[in-house]
N, C-alpha and C positions, 0 to 999 in steps of 0.2 A: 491441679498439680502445681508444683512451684520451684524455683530452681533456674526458669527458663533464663537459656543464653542468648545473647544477641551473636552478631557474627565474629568470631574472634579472629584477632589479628595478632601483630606486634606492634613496637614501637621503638622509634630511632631516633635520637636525637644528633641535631645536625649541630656540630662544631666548629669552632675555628676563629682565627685572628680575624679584626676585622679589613673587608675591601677585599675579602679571596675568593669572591661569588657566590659566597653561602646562601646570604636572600633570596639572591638573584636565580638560584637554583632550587632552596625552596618555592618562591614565585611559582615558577615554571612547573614543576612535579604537583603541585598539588593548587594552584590557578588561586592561589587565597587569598592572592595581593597584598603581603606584608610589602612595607614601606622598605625600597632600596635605594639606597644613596648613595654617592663616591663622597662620606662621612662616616666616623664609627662610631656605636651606640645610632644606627639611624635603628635598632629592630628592640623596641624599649621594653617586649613582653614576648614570654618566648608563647610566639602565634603555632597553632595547633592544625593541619590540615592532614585531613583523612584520604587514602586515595583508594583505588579499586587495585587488587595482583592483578596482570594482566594471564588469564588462562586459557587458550582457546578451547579446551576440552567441553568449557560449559556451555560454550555457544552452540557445540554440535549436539550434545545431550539435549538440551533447551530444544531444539530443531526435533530431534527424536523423538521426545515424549512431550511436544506440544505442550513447553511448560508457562504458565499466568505470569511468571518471574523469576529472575538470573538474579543471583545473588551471589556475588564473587568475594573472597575471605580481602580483606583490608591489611594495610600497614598505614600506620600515622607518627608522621615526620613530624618532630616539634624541633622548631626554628629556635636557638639560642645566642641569646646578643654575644656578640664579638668579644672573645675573653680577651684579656693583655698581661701583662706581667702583672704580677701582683695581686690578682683576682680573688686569690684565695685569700687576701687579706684586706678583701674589700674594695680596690682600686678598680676601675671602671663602674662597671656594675654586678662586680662580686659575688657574693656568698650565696645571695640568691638564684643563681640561676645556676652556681653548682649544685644547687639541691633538686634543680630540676631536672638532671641531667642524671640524677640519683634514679630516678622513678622509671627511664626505659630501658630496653633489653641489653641494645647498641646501642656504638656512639658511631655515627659517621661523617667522621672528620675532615672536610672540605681541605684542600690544601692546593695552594694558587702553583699551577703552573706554565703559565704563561706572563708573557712583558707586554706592555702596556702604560707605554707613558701616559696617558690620559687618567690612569688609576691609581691612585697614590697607594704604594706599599706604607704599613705602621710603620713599619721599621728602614724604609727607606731603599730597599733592594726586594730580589726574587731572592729567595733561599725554602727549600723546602724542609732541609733539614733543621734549622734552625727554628724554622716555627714549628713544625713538630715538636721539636723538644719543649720551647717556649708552655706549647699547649700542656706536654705531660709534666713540664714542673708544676703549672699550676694544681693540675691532679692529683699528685702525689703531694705537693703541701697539702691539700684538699684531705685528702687521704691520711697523710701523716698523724693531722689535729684528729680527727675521727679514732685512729689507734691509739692513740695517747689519751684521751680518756676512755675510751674504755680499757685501758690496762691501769689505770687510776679507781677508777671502779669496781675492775675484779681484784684487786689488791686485798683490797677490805670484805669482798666477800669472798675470797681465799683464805685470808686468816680466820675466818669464821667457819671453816669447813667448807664451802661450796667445791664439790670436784668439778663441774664445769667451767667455771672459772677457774681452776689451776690448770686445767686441760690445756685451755685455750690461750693460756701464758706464752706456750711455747709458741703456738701458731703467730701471735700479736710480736712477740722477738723475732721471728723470720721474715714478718711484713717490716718493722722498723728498719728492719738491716740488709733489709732493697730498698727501701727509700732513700736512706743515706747512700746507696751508690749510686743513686737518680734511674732506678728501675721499678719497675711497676706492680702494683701489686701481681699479675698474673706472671711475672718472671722470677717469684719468691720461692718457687719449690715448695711449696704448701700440698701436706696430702690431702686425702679426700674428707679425713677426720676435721684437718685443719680447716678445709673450705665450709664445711659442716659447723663449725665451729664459730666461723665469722660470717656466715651467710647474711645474718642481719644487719651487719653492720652497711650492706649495700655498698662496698665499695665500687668509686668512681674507674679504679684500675684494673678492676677484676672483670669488668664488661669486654666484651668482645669490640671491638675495633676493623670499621670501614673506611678505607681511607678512599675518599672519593675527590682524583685526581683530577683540577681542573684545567684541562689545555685549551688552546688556542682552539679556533673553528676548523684552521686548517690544519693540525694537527690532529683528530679524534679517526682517521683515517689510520693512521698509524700508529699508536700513541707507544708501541713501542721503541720506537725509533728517537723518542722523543730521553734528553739528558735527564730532565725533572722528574719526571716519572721512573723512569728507573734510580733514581735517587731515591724515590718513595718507596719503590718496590725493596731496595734492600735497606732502610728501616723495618719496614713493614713484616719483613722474612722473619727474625729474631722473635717475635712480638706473638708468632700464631695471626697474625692478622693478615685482611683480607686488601686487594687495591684495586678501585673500579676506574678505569678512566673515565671521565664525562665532557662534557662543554655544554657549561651554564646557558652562553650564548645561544648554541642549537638548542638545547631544551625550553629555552625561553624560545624559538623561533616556533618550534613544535606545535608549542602550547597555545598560540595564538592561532592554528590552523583546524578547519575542521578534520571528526579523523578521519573521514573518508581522503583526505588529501595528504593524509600523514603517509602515505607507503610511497607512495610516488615520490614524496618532497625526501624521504630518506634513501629512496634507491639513486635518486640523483647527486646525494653526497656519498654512495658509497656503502651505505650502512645497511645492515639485517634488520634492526631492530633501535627501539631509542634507550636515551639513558637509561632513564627509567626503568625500563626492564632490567637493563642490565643489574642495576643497582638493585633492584629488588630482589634477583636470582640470587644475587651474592650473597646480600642479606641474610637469604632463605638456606642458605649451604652454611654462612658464617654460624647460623644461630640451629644450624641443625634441624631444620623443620621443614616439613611433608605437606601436601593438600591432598584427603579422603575426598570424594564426592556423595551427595543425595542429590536424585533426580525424581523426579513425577511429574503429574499432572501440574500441581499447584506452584511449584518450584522445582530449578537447579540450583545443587547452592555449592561453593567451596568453605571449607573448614581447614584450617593449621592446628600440627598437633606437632608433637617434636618425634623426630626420627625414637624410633625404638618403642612409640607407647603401644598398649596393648588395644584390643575392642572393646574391653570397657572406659577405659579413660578416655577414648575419641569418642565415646555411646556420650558420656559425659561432658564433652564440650557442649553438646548438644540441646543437651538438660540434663541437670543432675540427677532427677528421677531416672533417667536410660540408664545410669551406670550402677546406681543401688540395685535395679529390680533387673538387670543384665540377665538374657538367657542364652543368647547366640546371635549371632551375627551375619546373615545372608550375603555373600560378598562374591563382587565379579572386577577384575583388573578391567580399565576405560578401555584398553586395544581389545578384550575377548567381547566387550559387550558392541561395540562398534564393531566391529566382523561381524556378530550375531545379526544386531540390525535392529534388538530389538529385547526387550527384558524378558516375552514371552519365551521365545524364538531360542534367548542365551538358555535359557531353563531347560526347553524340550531337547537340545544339545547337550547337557549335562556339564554348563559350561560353570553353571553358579556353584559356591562351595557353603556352605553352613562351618564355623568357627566358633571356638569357643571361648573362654576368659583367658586364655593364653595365646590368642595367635598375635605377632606381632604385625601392627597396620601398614601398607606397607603406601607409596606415593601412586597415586591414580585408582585407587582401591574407589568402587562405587558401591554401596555401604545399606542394605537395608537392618536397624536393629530391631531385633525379638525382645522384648520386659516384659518384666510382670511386677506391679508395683500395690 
């Protein structure tokens, strides 16, 4: 067969001025040791770490069917060096790492809220909104050069006849004329044709947006209590976007502990659970996406699939043979199969359902598929 898929995830890229604990927080999430300094441009390649979703569903499954291996679905954060004014036009270290930022799902935008004179601000104060803006001017220059040639380009294959290209005239006029009011592509009022229409173009504004508030230590207790953070929160309204609070520092404290020490060392600040989860739940809701399960002998494994897909396109994350040669789909929700006790046990109950190329997948669905290829 051939097709086969490793374990899919997403990807996020982390942004932001430099000195807002961007590093400092990739560091911590995914233990990779980029270089962090109180200097900008200390992260000179945007560093790549992979981490696990945290799920407990698989641990108990695993337990259940005595499985060889846990394989939990991923999300991989890529660190991108501290943008500044002028990025898009090449100042710092520019054009290149907006292009890298082109290639994940989200962006999740680090944004300093906390004082700290020991930490030089770029710009010489705490302001959240200001470097917010800061960051989406760069994007939308970003962005802007991207539209403008391709409306130079479909020009000439518009007088040639191309109807796609004259389609898409209009859609590239509505992005222009939110950039000039310093709004984003996704605040352009673009339909679905129109999004359709510049899908390839990968704009840097059209991604969905994690705003991942950094407070104080002693602040993450409360964070809404907190001036800065609701400062964030109502940019962030307008936008469709999402605001996680975190603290780099606790997440860096986290990370240096074994986890069996992690519940304790959190219930002693207060907390349910760490950043991380948090950040990743968000993610998960921002970007619209689910975890199916497979369980057996050999493995438990988590799989992302985006809300709404059917059992053949989640047959298909799998290997692409499940979803060609698709016949049905064996399925039981993770609470009826844990009541059960047991996959024999859900069956003799009449708990398991058989689905066909239309049911829509739904979150905690534990997933045997039927092909025939």
């Amino acid at each position: 067969m051939t097709g086969k898929n490793e374990t899919m995830g997403f990807s996020l890229g982390i942004v932001g001025l430099p000195n807002v604990g961007k590093s400092t927080l990739f560091n911590a999430i995914t233990k990779a040791g980029a270089e962090a300094s109180n200097y900008p441009f200390c992260t000179i390649d945007p560093n790549v770490g992979v981490v696990h979703v945290p799920d407990e569903r698989l641990q108990v499954l695993t337990r259940m069917h005595k499985s060889e291996k846990t394989i939990p679905t991923v999300v991989q954060f890529v660190d991108i060096a501290g943008l500044v004014k002028g990025a898009s036009k090449g100042e710092g270290l520019g054009n290149k790492f907006l292009a890298t930022i082109r290639e994940v799902d989200a962006i999740v935008h680090v944004v300093r809220c906390f004082e700290d004179s020991n930490i030089t601000h770029v710009d010489g104060s705490i302001d959240p909104k200001r470097d917010i803006e800061t960051i989406h001017l760069e994007l939308i220059l970003a962005d802007l050069a991207t539209v403008e040639k391709r409306e130079h380009s479909d020009a000439k294959k518009a007088k040639s006849g191309d109807a796609q290209a004259r389609e898409r005239q209009a859609a590239l006029e509505k992005l222009k004329a939110a950039f000039s009011r310093g709004c984003l592509a996704r605040q352009a009022g673009l339909t679905d044709k129109d999004l359709e229409g510049v899908r390839e173009l990968n704009l840097l504004t059209l991604k969905p947006i994690l705003f991942a508030a950094n407070v104080a230590e002693g602040d993450i207790r409360h964070p809404e209590q907190v001036a800065l953070v609701k400062a964030v929160e109502a940019l962030a309204k307008p936008l469709g976007a999402s605001v996680c609070p975190i603290s780099a520092k606790i997440e860096s404290e986290i990370a240096e502990l074994d986890e069996a020490e992690t519940p304790a060392f959190l219930k002693e600040l207060g907390l349910n659970e760490s950043g991380l989860n948090r950040m990743v739940r968000s993610s998960y809701q921002l970007l619209n996406l689910i975890s199916f399960l497979t369980s057996g002998e050999k493995e438990t494994r988590a799989w992302t699939i985006t809300r709404g897909a059917k059992a053949p396109k989640a047959a298909g994350v799998i290997h692409t043979d499940f979803e060609k040669g698709f016949i049905k789909a064996e399925i039981i929700s993770y609470a009826d199969l844990v009541s059960a006790g047991a996959w024999n046990q859900a069956r003799e109950k009449g708990l398991l359902r058989l689905e066909g190329k239309d049911y829509v997948m739904q979150d905690g669905d534990v997933v045997i598929f039927k092909f025939n290829v």
